[in-house]
C-alpha positions in Angstrom: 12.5 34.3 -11.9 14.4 31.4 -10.7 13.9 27.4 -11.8 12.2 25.6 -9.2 14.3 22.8 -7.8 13.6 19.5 -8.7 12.2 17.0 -6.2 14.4 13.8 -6.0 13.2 10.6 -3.9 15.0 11.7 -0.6 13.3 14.6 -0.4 9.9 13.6 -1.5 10.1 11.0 1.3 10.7 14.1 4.2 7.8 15.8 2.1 5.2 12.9 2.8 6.9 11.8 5.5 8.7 8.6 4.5 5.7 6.4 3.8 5.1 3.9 1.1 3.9 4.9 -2.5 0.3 2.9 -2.8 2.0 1.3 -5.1 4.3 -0.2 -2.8 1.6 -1.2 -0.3 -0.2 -2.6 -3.1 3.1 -4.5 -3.9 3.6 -5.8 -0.4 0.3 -7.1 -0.5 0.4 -9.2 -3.4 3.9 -10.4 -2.3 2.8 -11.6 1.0 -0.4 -13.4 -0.5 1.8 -14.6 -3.4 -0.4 -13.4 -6.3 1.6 -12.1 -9.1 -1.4 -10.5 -11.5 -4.7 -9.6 -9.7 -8.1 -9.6 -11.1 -9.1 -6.3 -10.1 -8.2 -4.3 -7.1 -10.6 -2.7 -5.8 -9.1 -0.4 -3.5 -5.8 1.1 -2.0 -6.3 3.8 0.8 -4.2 5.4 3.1 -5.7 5.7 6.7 -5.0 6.0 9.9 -5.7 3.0 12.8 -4.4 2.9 16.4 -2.3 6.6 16.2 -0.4 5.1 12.8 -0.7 5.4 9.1 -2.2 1.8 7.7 -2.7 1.5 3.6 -6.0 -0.5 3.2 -5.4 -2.5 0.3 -8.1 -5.1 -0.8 -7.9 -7.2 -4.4 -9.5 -10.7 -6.1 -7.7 -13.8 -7.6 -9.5 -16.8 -8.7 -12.6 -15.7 -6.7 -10.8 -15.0 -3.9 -10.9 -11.7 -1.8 -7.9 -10.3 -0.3 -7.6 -7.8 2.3 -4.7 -6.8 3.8 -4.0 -3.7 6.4 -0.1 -2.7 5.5 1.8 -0.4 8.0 2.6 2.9 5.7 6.2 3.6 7.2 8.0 0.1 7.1 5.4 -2.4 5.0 4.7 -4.6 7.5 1.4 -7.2 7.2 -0.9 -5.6 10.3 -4.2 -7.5 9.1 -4.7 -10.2 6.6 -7.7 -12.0 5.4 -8.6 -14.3 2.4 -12.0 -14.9 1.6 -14.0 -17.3 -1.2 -16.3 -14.6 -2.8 
């Protein structure tokens, strides 16, 4: 039996088809609302809108809810809203 070959990041991308990690959704999120440490975040979720792949990402600051809609293959800001909770 042979060793299985190990995944490296240019391949994992043409395994899941060159999207962004959550993480890195979650990252462009908090970038683009400036917030370097959230409260709690409440969900990051892949999904699909309009025939593309949107990450749902929605957090809290300072009583402040954030929900962003993040394009999954180049990290663009598709939806944005802030909201006193």
């Amino acid at each position: 039996m042979t060793n299985p070959e190990k995944i490296n990041d240019d391949m994992l991308e043409k395994v899941v088809g060159g999207i962004l990690t959550p993480d890195q959704a979650l990252t462009r999120a908090l970038e683009d609302a400036r917030v370097t440490n959230p409260d709690f975040v409440k969900h990051v979720q892949l999904d699909y809108e309009h025939g593309r792949q949107v990450y749902e990402v929605k957090f809290y600051k300072d009583r402040f809810e954030y929900e962003y809609d993040i394009d999954a293959e180049n990290g663009a800001v598709l939806k944005f809203e802030k909201d006193y909770d």
